[in-house]
C-alpha positions as CSV (number, residue, x, y, z in Angstrom):
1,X,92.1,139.1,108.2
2,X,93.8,136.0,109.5
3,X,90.1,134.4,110.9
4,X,89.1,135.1,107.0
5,X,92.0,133.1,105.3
6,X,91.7,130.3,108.3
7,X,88.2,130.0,107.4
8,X,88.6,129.9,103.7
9,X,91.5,127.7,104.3
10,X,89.2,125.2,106.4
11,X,86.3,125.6,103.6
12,X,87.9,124.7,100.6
13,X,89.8,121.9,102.8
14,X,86.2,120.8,103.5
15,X,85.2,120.7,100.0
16,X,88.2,118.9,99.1
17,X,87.2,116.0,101.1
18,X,84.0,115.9,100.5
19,X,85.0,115.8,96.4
20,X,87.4,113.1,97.2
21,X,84.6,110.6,99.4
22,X,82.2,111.5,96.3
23,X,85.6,109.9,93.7
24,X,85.6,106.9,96.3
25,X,81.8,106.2,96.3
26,X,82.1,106.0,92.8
27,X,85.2,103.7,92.3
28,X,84.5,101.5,95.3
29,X,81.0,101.2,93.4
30,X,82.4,100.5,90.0
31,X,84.9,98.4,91.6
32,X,81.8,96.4,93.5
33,X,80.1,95.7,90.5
34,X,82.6,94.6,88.7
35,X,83.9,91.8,92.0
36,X,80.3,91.1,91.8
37,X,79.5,90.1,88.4
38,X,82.3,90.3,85.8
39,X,85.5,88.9,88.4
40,X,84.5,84.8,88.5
41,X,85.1,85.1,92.3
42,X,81.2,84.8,93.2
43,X,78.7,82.4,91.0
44,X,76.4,84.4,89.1
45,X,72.9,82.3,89.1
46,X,70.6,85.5,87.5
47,X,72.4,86.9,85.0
48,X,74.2,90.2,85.0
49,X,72.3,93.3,85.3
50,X,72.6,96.6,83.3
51,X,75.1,98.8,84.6
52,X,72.8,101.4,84.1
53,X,70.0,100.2,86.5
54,X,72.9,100.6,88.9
55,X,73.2,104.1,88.5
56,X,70.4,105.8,90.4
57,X,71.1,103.8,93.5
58,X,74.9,105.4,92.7
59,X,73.6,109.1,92.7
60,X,71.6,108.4,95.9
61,X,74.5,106.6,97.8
62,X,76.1,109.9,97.2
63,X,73.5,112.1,98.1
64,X,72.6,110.2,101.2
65,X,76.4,110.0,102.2
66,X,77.8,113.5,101.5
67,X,74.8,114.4,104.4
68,X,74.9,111.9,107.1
69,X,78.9,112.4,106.5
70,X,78.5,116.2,107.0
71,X,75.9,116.1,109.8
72,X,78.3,113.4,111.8
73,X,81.0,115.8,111.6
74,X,83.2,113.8,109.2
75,X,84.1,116.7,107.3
76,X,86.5,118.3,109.6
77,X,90.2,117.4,109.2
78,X,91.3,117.3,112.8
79,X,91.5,113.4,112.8
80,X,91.3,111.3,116.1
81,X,91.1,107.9,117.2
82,X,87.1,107.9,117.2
83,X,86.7,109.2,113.6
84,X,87.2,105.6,111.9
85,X,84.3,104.7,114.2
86,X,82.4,107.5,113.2
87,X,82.9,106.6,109.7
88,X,81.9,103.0,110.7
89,X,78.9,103.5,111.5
90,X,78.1,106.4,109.7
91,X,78.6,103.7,106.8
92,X,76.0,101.6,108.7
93,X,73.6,103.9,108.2
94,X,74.3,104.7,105.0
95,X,73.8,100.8,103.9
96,X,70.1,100.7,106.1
97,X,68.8,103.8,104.4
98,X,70.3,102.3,101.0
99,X,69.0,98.8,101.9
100,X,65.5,100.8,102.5
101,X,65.5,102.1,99.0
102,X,66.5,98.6,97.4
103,X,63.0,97.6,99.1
104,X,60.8,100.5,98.1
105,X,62.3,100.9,94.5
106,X,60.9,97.5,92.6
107,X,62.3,98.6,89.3
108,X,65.2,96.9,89.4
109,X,66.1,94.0,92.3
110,X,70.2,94.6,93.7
111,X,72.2,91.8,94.7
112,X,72.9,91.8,98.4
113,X,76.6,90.2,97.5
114,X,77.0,93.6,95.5
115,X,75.4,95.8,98.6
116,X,77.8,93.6,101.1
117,X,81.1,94.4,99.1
118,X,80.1,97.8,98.0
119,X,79.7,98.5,102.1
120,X,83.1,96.9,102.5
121,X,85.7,98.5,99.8
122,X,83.9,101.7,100.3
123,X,84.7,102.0,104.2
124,X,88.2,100.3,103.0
125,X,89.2,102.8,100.4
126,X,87.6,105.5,103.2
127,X,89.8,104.5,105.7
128,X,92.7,104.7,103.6
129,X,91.9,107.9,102.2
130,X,91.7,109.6,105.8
């Protein structure tokens, strides 16, 4: 009875933070775009793209981190020194793989300067959050 409420106890803890990284993806990406194109901090030569075309790239940042995040064992809430590492470079990979989509998907062309401060205030607000 005890091994069944432990594990129910380390499920929903689980889900909790896996709810909580998807809330951060989203406001470090909102946050991005708006650093990017609406703060005056970085010249804007193109123009400023539809937040929509933003959007799918969003739902697969998501997608793409819940599972490297889960496979690298970033769900479990015993915290130790290597797990900001971990998160490092799980990041790392999450930027190639989302790089790699910015390439095949022609559609729409991403800044890099949005890419490069979405990595950063994403592993920032990460960090913070664990």
């Amino acid at each position: 009875m005890k091994n069944l409420k432990m594990q129910k106890s380390r499920f929903f803890l689980i889900g909790f933070t896996a709810i909580t990284d998807i809330i951060i993806f989203i406001a470090a990406y909102l946050i991005s775009f708006w650093i990017r194109f609406y703060s005056g901090l970085i010249k804007i030569e193109k123009g400023i793209p539809n937040v929509r075309d933003y959007i799918i790239p969003l739902i697969l940042i998501i997608v793409i981190s819940t599972v490297i995040f889960k496979k690298r064992d970033l769900y479990r809430r015993d915290i130790t020194t290597n797990e900001y590492a971990n998160l490092f470079n799980s990041m790392i990979i999450v930027l190639f793989l989302f790089m790699a989509f910015t390439f095949v998907y022609r559609e729409t062309s991403f800044s890099r300067g949005f890419i490069l401060i979405n990595f950063i205030s994403t592993f920032i607000l990460l960090c913070f959050n664990r």
